[in-house]
C-alpha positions as CSV (number, residue, x, y, z in Angstrom):
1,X,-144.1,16.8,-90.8
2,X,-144.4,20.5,-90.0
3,X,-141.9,22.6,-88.6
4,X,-143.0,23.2,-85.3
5,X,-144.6,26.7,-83.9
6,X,-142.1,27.1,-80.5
7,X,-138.5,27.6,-82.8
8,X,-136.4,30.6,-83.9
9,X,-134.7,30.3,-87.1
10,X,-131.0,32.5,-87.0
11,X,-128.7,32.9,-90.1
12,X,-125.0,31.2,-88.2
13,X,-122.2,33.5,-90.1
14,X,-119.8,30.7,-89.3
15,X,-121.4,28.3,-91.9
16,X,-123.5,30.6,-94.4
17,X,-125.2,28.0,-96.1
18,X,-126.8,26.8,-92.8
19,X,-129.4,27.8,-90.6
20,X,-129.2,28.2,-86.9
21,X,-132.5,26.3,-85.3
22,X,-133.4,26.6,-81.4
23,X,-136.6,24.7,-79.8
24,X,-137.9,26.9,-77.3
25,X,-139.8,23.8,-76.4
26,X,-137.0,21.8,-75.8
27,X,-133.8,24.0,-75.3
28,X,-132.3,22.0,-78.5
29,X,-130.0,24.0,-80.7
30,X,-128.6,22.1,-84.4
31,X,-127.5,23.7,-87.4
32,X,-129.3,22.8,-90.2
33,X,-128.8,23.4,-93.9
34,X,-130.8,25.5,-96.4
35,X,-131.6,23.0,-98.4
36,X,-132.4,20.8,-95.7
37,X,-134.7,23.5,-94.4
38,X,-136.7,24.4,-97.6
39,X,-137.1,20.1,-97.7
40,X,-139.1,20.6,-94.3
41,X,-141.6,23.2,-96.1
42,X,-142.0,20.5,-99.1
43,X,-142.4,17.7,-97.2
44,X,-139.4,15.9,-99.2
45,X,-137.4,15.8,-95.6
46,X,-135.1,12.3,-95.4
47,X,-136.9,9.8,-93.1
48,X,-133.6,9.8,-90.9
49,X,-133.5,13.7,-90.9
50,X,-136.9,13.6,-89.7
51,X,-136.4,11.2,-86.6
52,X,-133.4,13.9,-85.1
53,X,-135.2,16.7,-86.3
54,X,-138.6,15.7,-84.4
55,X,-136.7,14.8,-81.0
56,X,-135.1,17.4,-80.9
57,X,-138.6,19.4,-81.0
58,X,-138.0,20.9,-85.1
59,X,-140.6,19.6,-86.6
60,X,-143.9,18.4,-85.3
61,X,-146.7,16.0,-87.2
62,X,-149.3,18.9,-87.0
63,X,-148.5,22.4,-85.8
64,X,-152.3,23.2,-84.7
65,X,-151.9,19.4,-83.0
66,X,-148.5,20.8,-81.5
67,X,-150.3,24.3,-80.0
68,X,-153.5,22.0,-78.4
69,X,-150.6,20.3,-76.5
70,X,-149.4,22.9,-75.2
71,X,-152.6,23.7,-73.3
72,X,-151.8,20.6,-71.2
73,X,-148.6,20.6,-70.8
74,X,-148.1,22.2,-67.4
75,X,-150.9,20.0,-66.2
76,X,-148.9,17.3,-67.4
77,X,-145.9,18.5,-65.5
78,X,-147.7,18.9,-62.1
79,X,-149.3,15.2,-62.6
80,X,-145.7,13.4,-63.4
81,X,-144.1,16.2,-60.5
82,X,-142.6,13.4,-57.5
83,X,-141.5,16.6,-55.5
84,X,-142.4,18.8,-53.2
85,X,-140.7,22.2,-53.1
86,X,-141.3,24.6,-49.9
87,X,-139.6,27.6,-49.8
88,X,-139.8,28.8,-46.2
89,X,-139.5,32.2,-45.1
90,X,-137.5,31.7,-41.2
91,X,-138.1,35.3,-40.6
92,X,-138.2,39.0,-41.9
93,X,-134.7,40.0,-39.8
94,X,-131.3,41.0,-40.9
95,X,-128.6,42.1,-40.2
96,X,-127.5,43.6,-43.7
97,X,-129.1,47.9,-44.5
98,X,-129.2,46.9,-48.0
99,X,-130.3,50.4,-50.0
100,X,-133.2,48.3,-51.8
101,X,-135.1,45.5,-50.5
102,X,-138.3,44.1,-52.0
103,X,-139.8,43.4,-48.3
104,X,-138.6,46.9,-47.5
105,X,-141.2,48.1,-44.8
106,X,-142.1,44.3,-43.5
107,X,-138.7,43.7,-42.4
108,X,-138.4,43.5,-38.5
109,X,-137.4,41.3,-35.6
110,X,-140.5,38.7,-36.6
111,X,-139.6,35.0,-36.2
112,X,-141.3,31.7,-37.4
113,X,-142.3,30.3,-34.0
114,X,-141.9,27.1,-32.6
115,X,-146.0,26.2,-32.9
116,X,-145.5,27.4,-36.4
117,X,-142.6,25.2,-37.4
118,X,-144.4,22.3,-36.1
119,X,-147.5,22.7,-37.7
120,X,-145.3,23.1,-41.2
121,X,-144.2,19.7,-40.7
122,X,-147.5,18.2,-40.2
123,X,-148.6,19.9,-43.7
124,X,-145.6,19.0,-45.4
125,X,-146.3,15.1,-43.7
126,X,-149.8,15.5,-45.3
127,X,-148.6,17.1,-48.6
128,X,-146.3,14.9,-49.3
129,X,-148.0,11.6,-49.6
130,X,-146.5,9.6,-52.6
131,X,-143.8,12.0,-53.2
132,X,-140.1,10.9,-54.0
133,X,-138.2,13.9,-52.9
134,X,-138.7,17.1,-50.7
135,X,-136.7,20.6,-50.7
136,X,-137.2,23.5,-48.8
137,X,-135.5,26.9,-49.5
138,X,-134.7,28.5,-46.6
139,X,-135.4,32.0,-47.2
140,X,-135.3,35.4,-45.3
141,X,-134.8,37.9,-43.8
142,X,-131.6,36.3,-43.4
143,X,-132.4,32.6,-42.5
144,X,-129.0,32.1,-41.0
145,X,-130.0,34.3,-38.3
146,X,-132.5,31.3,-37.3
147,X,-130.4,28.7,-37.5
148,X,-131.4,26.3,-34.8
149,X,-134.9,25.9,-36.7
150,X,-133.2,25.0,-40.0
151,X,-131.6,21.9,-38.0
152,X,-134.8,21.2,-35.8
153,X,-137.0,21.4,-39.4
154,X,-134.2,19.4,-41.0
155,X,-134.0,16.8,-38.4
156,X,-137.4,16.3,-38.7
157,X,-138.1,16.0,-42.3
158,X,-135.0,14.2,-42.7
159,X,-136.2,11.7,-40.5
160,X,-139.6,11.7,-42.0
161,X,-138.3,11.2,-46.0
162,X,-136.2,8.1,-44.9
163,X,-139.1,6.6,-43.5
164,X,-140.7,7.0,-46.9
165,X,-137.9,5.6,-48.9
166,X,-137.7,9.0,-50.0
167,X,-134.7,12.0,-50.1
168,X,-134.5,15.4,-48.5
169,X,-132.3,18.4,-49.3
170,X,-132.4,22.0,-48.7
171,X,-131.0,25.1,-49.8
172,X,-130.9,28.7,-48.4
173,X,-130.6,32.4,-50.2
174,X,-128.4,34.2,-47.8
175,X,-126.5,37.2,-47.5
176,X,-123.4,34.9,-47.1
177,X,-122.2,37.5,-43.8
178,X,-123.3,34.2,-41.5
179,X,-122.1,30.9,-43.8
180,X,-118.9,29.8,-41.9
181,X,-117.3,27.1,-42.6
182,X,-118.5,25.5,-39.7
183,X,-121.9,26.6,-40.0
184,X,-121.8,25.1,-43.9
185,X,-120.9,21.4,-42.3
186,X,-123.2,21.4,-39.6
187,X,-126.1,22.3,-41.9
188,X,-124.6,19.6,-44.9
189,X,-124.8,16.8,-43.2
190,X,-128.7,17.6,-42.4
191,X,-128.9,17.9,-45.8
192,X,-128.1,21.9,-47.3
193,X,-126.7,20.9,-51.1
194,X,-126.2,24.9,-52.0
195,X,-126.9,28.1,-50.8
196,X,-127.3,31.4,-53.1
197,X,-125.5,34.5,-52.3
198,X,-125.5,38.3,-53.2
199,X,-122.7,40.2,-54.1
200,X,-123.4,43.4,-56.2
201,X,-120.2,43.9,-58.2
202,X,-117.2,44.9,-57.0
203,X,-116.1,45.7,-53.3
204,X,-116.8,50.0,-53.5
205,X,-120.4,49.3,-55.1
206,X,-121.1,46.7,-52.8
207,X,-120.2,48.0,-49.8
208,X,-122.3,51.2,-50.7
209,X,-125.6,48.9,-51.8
210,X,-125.5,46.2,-49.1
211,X,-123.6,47.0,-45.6
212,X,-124.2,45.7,-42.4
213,X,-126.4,48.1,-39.8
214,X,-123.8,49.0,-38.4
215,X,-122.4,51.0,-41.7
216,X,-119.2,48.3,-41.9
217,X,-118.5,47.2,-45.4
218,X,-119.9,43.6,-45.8
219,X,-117.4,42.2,-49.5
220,X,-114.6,41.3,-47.7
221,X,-116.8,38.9,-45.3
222,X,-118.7,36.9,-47.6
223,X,-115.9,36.4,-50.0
224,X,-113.6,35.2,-46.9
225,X,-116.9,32.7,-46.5
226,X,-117.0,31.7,-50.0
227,X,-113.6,31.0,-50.0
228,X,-114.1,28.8,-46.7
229,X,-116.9,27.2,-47.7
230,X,-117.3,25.9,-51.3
231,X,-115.7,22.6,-51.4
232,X,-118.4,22.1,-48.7
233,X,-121.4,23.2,-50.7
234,X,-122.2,24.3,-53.6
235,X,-121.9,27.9,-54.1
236,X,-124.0,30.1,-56.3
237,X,-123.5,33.7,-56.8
238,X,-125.9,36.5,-57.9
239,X,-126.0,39.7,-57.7
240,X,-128.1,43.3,-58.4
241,X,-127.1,46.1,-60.9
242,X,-128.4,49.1,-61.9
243,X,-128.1,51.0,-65.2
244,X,-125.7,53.1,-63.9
245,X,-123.6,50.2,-62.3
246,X,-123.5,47.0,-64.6
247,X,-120.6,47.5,-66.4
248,X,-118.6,47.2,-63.5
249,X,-119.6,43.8,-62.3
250,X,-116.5,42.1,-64.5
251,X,-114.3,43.6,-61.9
252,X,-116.3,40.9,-59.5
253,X,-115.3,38.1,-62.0
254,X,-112.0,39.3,-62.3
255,X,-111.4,39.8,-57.9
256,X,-112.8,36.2,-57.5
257,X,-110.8,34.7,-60.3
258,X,-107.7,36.8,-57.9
259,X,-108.5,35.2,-55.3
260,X,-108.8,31.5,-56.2
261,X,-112.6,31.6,-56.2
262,X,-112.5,29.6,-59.8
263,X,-115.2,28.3,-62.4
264,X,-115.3,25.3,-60.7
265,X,-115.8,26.2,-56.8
266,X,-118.7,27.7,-58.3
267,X,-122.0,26.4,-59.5
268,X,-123.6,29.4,-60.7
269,X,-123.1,33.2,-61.5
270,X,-126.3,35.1,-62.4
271,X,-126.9,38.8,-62.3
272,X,-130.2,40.6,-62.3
273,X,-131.5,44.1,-62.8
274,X,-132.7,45.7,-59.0
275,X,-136.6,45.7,-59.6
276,X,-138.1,48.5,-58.1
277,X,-140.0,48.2,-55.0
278,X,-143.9,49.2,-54.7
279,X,-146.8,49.7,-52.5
280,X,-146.7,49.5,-48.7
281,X,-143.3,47.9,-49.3
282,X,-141.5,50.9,-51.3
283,X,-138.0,52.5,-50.4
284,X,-138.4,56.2,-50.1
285,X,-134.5,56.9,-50.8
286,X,-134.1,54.4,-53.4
287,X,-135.3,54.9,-57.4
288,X,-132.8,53.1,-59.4
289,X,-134.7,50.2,-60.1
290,X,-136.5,48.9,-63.4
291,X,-140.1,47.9,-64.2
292,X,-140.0,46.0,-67.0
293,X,-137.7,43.1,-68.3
294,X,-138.3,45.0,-71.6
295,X,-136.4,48.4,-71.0
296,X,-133.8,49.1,-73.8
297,X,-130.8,49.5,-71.8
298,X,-132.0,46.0,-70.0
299,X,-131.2,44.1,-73.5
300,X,-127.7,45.3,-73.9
301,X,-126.8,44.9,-69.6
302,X,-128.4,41.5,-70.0
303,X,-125.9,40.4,-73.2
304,X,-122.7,42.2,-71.7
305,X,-123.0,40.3,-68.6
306,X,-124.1,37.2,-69.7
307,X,-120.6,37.3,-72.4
308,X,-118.3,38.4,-69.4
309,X,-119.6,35.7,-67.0
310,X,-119.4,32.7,-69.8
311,X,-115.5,34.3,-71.2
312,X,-114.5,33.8,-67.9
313,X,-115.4,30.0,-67.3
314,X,-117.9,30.5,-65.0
315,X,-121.4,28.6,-65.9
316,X,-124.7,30.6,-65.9
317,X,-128.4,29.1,-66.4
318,X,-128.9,28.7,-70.0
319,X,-132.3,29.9,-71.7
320,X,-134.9,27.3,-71.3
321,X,-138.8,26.7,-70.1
322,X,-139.4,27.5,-67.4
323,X,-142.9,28.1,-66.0
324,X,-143.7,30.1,-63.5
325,X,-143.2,28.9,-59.6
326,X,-147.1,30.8,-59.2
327,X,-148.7,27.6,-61.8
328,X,-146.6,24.8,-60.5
329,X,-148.8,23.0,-57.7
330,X,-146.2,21.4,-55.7
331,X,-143.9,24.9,-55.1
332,X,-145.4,26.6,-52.3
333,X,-144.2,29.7,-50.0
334,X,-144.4,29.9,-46.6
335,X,-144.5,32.7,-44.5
336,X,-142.9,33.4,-40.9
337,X,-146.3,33.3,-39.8
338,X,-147.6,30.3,-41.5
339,X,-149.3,32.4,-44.3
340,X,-149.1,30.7,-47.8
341,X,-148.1,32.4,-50.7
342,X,-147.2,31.4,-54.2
343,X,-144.8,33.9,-55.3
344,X,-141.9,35.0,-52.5
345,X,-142.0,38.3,-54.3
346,X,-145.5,38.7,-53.0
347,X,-145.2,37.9,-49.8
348,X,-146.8,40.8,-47.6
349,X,-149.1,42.0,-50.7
350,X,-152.8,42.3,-49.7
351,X,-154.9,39.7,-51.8
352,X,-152.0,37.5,-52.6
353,X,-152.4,35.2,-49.4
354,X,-153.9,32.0,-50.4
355,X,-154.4,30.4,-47.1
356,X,-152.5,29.3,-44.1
357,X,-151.3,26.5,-41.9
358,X,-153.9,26.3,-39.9
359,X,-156.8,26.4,-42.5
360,X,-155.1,24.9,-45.4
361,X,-154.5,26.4,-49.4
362,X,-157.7,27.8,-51.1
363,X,-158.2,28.4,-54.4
364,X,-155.9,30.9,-56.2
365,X,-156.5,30.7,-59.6
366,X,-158.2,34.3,-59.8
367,X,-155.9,35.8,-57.4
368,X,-152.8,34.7,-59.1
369,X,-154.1,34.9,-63.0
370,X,-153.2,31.1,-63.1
371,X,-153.4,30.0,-67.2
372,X,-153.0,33.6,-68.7
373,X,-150.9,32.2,-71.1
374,X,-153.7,30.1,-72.5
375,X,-155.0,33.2,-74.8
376,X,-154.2,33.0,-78.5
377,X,-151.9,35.8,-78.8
378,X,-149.4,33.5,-76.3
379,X,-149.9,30.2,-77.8
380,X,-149.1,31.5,-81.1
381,X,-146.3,32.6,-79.4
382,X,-142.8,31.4,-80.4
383,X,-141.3,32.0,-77.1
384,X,-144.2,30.7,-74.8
385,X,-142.3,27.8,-73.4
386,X,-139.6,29.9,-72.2
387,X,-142.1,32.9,-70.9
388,X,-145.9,31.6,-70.7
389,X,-147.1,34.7,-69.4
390,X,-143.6,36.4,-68.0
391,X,-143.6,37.5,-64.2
392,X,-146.7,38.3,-62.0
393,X,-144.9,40.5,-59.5
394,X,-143.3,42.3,-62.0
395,X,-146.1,42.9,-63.8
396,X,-148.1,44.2,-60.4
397,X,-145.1,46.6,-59.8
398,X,-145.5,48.1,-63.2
399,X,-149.1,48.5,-64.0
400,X,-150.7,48.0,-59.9
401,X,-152.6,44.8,-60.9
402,X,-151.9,41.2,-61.7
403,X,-154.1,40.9,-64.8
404,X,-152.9,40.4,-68.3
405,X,-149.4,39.0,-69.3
406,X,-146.1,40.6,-68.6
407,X,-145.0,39.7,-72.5
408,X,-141.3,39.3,-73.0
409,X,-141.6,39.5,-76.9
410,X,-138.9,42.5,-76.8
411,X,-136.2,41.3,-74.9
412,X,-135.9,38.0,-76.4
413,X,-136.2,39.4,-79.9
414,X,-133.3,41.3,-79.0
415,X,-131.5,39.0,-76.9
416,X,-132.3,35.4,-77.3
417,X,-130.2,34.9,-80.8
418,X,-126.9,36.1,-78.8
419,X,-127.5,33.9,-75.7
420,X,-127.5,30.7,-77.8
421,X,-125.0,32.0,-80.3
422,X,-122.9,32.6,-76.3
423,X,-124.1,29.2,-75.3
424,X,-122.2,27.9,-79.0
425,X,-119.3,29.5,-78.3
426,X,-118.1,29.4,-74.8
427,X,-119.9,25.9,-73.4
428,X,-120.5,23.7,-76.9
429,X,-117.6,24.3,-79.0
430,X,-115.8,23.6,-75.0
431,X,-117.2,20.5,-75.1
């Protein structure tokens, strides 16, 4: 046995004389001693060491065998996939003047129409086929703004799943302004499970970075909403910072803990860096935004939220694979107007259509750079299952095209040894 390609090795200054081991592979953490470690490299590992060590993803019966594998795997994912994942954008309204906003010039009074929505269901009908499970993301705009067709599309995918002896469930990314509590019962019993909202830090910065058109602050109303409605759904928070803004966000975890919004009336909390804007779709006014998951100040905003969020109870997504939406055949995007995309961030962007309701998907392996991670420099790559070729949109903000890999090498060299050494600290030794 080998140890296997997709690990990092980190000293653990708790227990000197072991070695912290994480699969990239596998999300699998152990602690392993030195000894134990040098065995692997002589081949004089314990037969018993070796069954944990290779289920866990540590060691591997031939690393070039291991690497081959890899090729296939997300083929192998989309084979075993028994879901179907649409994420629909409703419409490109809102009632929010957020300063930044990817869609930025598309956004308008522009509606999915009722010929539209019923020619989704006849692909999703077609799509689906021997399927176990379908989800659509309601997306916007603000999708709460057309609310009817969430319970007309609902109704009739609902209906249509049963028949199958299958299960439907949706979730929406709103602004949260919209989600009373009455609204959040109506829509779970058609099915919503969760819905994703925005809050960037505490009330002042908020208020400045996402108010209603009007010019009114918009904090106090989605927090009364949260409050109203997360024993009725599940409730996950995110929100935008800036490099001149992130270290106030713990005054947002501290208000919410205030106000009885607790660890556990909450799914999630995940903030992200606001990603600038490009193209036909840029915000004159607005220039606070990165390009590149790999800017320095990124790696110590990423850590110092990451530690506040997980001191104060709340759960955040722990570091795993996770491929790309763009090479996972069964996660579509539909626009307003029927247009497919694979990447929401890309909705809009000329070239990055890849067909429509009417006329079906085409073939998007060119457009989309579909297998860029199957180069050597990647599969040599320790952290390809948790990158495999980083973020196309991103990557087409930064540099104007699509082609190539948006590596994450930097950031998880300086970042990925204190998430899991977080992860050990606040949720295992918890446990």
């Amino acid at each position: 046995m080998q140890i296997s390609r997709y690990i990092k090795t980190y000293p653990y200054e708790e227990r000197p004389s072991c070695l912290l081991l994480y699969s990239t592979k596998k999300a699998s953490i152990i602690l392993l001693k030195e000894e134990s470690y040098k065995s692997i490299e002589k081949g004089t590992l314990p037969t018993s060491d070796e069954a944990i060590l290779s289920r866990l993803g540590m060691i591997v019966p031939h690393r070039e065998g291991e690497r081959q594998a890899m090729l296939g795997l997300l083929s192998e994912l989309n084979t075993k996939n028994t879901g179907l994942n649409i994420t629909t954008v409703l419409n490109l309204d809102c009632n929010f003047a957020c300063i930044y906003c990817f869609e930025g010039g598309m956004k308008g009074r522009l509606y999915m129409s009722k010929e539209t929505a019923e020619l989704l269901i006849d692909f999703i009908k077609e799509r689906f086929r021997n399927k176990k499970s379908l989800n659509i993301d309601f997306y916007g705009g603000e999708p709460l703004l057309s609310t009817g067709l969430i319970k007309s599309l609902s109704q009739a995918m609902r209906s249509f799943t049963e028949s199958r002896g299958a299960s439907y469930s949706f979730t929406i990314v709103t602004n949260g302004s919209l989600l009373t509590e009455r609204i959040a019962e109506e829509l779970a019993s058609m099915g919503l499970k969760s819905a994703k909202i925005t809050i960037d830090g505490p009330k002042k910065n908020h208020d400045i970075f996402r108010p209603f058109k009007t010019g009114s602050g918009t904090f106090d109303v989605i927090i009364r909403n949260i409050k109203d409605t997360n024993r009725v759904i599940k409730i996950q928070i995110g929100g935008n910072y800036t490099r001149e803004n992130y270290r106030d966000f713990p005054r947002l975890l501290d208000y919410m803990l205030e106000e009885g919004i607790t660890p556990d009336k909450i799914s999630t909390v995940k903030f992200d860096p606001i990603t600038k804007t490009g193209g036909d779709f840029a915000i004159p006014d607005f220039r606070e935004g990165c390009e590149s998951i790999n800017e320095p100040w990124l790696f110590e905003a990423s850590l110092f939220l990451r530690e506040e969020i997980l001191k104060r109870g709340f759960n955040t997504p722990k570091i795993r694979p996770s491929p790309c939406m763009v090479e996972i055949k069964d996660d579509i995007v539909v626009n307003f107007d029927g247009t497919f995309y694979k990447c929401p961030g890309l909705i809009g962007w000329k070239g990055f259509a890849v067909g429509d309701l009417k006329t079906g998907i085409k073939d998007y392996k060119q457009s989309y750079n579909i297998d860029v991670w199957k180069r050597q420099e990647c599969l040599n790559c320790e952290y390809l299952p948790i990158c495999f070729g980083g973020c196309r949109y991103m990557k087409l903000l930064r540099d104007g095209k699509i082609d190539g890999v948006d590596c994450r090498k930097p950031y998880l060299d300086a970042t990925l040894e204190a998430f899991i050494k977080q992860d050990i600290k606040y949720r295992l030794k918890a446990e």
